[in-house]
PATILO-897461 format. One record per residue (C-alpha): x, y, z; residue in one letter. Coordinates in Angstrom, 2 decimals, always signed. Layout:
BEGIN
X, Y, Z, a
...
//
This chain:
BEGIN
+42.01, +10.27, +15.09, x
+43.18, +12.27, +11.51, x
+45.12, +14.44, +11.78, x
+46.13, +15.27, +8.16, x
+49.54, +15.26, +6.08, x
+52.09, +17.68, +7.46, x
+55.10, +19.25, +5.51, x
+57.17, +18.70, +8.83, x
+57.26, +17.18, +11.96, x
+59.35, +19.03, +14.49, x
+59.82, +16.89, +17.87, x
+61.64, +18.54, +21.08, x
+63.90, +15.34, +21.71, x
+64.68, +15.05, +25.16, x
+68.29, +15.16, +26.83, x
+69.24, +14.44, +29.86, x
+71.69, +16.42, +31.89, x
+75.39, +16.12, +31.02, x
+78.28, +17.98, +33.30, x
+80.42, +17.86, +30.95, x
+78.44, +20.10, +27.84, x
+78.21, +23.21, +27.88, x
+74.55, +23.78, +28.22, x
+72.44, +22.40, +30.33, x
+69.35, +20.51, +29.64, x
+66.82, +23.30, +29.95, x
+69.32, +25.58, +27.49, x
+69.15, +22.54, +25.00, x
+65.59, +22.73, +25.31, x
+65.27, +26.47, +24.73, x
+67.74, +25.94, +21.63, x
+65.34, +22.80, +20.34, x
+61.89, +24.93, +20.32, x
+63.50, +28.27, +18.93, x
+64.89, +26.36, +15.99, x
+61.29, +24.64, +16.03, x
+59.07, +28.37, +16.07, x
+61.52, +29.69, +13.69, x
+61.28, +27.05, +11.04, x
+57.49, +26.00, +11.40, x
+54.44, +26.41, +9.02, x
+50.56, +26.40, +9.02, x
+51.93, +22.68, +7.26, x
+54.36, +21.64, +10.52, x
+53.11, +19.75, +13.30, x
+55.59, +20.09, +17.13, x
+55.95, +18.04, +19.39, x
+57.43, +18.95, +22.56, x
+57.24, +16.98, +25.60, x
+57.50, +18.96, +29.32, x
+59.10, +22.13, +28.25, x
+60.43, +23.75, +31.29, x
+60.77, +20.36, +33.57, x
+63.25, +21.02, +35.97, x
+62.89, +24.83, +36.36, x
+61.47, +26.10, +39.40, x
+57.35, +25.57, +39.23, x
+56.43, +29.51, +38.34, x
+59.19, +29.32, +35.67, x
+57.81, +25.96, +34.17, x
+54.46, +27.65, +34.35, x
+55.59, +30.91, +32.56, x
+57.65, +29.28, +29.76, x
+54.78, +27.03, +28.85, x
+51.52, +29.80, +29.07, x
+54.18, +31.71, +26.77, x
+54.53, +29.28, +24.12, x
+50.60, +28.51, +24.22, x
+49.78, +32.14, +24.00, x
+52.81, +32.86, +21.26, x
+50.97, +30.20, +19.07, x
+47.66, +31.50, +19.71, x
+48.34, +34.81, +18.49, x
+50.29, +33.64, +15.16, x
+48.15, +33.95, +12.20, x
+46.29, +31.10, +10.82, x
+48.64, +31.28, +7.61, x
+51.88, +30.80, +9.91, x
+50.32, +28.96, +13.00, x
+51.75, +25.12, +13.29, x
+49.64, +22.50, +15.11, x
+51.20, +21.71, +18.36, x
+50.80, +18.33, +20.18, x
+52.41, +19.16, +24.19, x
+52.66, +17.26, +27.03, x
+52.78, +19.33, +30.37, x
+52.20, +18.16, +33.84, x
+51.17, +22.24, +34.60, x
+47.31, +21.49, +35.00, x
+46.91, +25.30, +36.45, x
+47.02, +26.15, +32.40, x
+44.08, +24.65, +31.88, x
+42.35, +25.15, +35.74, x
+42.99, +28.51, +35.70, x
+42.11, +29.35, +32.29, x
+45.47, +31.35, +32.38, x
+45.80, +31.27, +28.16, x
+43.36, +33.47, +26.16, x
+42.90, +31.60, +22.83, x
+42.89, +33.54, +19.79, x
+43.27, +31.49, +17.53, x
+41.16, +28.90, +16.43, x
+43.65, +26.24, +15.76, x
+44.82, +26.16, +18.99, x
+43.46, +23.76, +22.02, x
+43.82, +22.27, +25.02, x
+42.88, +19.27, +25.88, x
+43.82, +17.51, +29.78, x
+43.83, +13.96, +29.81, x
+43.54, +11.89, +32.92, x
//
C-alpha cells in the first residue's frame, strides 16, 4: 500500500507500568497523544497502539470513540492520518463514530 511522504511521524510508544514513577501507564499515555494532537498536521501521520488498555472496558471504549470522533471533526487542512490499533470492535459493530471527515476510516482486520 502508498501511503505518501509525511512531514512527521508521531508513534504512542508503549510503557509498561512502573511503581516507582510518578504516573502511571495510562497518564503516560494521555501525556504521549496530547503532545501528539497538539503538534500534528494534515502532513503527520500517528500511530498509537491500544489507547486506553488497562482502563475499565466503558472507559477504553470512551477514550478511543473520542479520539476517532475528535479527528473526524478537524478540518481537512489540520486533520493528520491516523493508523490505531484497538481491540474495541463495538466502534466499528456499533457504528458508534459519525465520520465527518473524509480522511478518516476504519478498517477491522481479522
Amino acid at each position: 500500500a502508498t501511503i505518501g511522504l509525511f512531514k512527521q511521524i508521531l508513534v504512542q510508544l508503549r510503557s509498561t507500568e512502573n511503581l516507582s514513577n510518578e504516573q502511571s501507564t495510562f497518564e503516560r499515555d494521555c501525556s504521549q497523544l496530547s503532545y501528539m494532537l497538539h503538534h500534528a498536521t494534515a502532513q503527520s501521520l500517528l500511530v498509537v497502539d491500544e489507547f486506553g488498555k488497562g482502563t475499565d472496558f466503558r472507559d477504553a471504549l470512551s477514550l478511543t470513540t473520542g479520539l476517532l470522533q475528535t479527528l473526524s471533526e478537524l478540518p481537512k487542512t489540520r486533520c493528520p492520518i491516523l493508523m490505531m490499533s484497538t481491540h474495541i470492535l463495538e466502534i466499528f459493530h456499533r457504528r458508534m463514530i459519525s465520520l465527518q471527515n473524509p480522511r478518516v476510516f476504519l478498517f477491522e482486520m481479522e
